[in-house]
C-alpha positions as CSV (number, residue, x, y, z in Angstrom):
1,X,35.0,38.7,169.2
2,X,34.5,34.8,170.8
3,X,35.0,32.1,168.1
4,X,32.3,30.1,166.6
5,X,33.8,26.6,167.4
6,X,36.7,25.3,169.1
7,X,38.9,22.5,168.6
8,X,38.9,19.4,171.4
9,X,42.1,21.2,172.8
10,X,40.3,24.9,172.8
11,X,37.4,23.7,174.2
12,X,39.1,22.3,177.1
13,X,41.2,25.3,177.9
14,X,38.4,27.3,177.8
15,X,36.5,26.2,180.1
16,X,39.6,24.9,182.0
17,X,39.2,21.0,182.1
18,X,41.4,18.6,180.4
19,X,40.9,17.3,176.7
20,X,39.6,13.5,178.3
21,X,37.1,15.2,180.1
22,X,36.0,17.0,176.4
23,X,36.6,13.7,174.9
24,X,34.5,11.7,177.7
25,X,31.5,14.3,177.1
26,X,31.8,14.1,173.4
27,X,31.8,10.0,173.5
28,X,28.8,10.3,176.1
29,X,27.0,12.3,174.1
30,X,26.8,15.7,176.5
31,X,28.5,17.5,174.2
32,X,27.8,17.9,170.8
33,X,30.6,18.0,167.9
34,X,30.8,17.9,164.2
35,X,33.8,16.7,162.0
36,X,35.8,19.4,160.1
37,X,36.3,18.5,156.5
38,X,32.9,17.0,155.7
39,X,34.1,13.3,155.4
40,X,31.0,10.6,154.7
41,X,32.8,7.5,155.0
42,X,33.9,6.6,158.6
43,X,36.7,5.6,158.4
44,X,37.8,9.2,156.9
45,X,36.7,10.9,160.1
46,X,39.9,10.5,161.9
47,X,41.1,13.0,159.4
48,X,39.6,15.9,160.5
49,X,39.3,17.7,163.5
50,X,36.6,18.0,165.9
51,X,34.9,21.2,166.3
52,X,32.8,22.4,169.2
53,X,30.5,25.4,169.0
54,X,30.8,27.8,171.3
55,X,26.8,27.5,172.3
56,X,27.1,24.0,172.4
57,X,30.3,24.0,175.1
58,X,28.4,26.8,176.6
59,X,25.3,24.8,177.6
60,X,27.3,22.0,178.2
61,X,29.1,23.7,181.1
62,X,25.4,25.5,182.1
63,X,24.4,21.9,182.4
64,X,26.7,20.6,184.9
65,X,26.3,19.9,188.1
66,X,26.5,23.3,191.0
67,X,29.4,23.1,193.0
């Protein structure tokens, strides 16, 4: 059974690229994310972790360029 969601670290050794290149796509906005632990105020985000979901990283990496 696949997980749901990965962490920034998961995500990246998934799909075998480092946890900037997540990062980058995450900050970009190509890849989606969502804050674990439901935090409104902003400055609380940095608590949590960011999770990925598994669709999202999928059509993230169905969206990049052919070799």
């Amino acid at each position: 059974m696949r997980p749901i969601a990965y962490t920034v670290p998961g995500a990246a050794a998934q799909v075998g690229v480092s946890v900037d290149t997540i990062r980058r796509a995450i900050k970009t906005g190509a890849l989606s994310a969502k804050w674990s632990g439901g935090y409104d105020d902003e400055a609380e985000r940095g608590k949590g972790k960011q999770l990925i979901k598994a669709s999202d990283l999928e059509a993230w990496v169905d969206g990049l360029d052919d070799a």
